[in-house]
N, C-alpha and C positions, 0 to 999 in steps of 0.2 A: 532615559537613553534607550526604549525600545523601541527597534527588535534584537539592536547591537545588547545592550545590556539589560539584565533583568532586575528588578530591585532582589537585594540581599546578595546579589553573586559578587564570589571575591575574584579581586582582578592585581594585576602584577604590574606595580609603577614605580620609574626611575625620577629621581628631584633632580639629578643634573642632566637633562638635556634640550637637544634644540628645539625650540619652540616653533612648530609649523604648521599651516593653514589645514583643518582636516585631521590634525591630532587630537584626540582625548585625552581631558586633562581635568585633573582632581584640584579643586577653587577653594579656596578661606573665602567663605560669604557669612557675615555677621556671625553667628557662633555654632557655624554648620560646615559641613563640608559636602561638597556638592562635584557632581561629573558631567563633565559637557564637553561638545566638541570644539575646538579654537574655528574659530571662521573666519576673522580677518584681523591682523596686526599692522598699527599703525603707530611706530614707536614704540612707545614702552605701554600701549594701552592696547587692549584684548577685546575683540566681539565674540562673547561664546553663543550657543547655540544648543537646544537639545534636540536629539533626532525624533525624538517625539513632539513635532510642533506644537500638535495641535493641542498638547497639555501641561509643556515645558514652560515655566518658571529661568528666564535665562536674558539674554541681556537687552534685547525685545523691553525688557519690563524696568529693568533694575540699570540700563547704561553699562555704558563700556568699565573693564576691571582695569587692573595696571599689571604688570609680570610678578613683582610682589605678590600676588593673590593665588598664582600660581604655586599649588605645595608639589603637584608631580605628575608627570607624565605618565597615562597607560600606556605598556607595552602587549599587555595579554589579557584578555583574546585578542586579537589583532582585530579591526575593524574592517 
């Protein structure tokens, strides 16, 4: 997630809120937890995105998640 995020920095996220295009949001992917930005929403299924293209691991590779996958919303840093 850089230049927004750096690996190891800690960040401040809510599990209940609304899910929106442009949000950063912390993923259950196989037995990792991962940060990406929500890109597009189409029902219950998610396009995430890392702001680092051109090295990100994100749905490019892996297909669209479900909201389930979703564990929580960043609020801080703010993007």
């Amino acid at each position: 997630m850089l230049p927004v995020l750096k690996d190891g920095q800690l960040v401040l996220a809510f599990k209940k809120t609304k899910l929106r295009p442009g949000s950063i949001v912390i993923v259950k992917r196989k037995d990792k937890e991962i940060i990406k930005r929500l890109n597009k929403i189409r029902g219950n299924k998610l396009y995430i995105l890392g702001d680092n293209l051109v090295r990100s691991t994100d749905s490019r590779e892996f297909g669209w998640i479900t909201k389930e996958d979703v564990l929580a919303t960043v609020i801080w840093p703010k993007n």
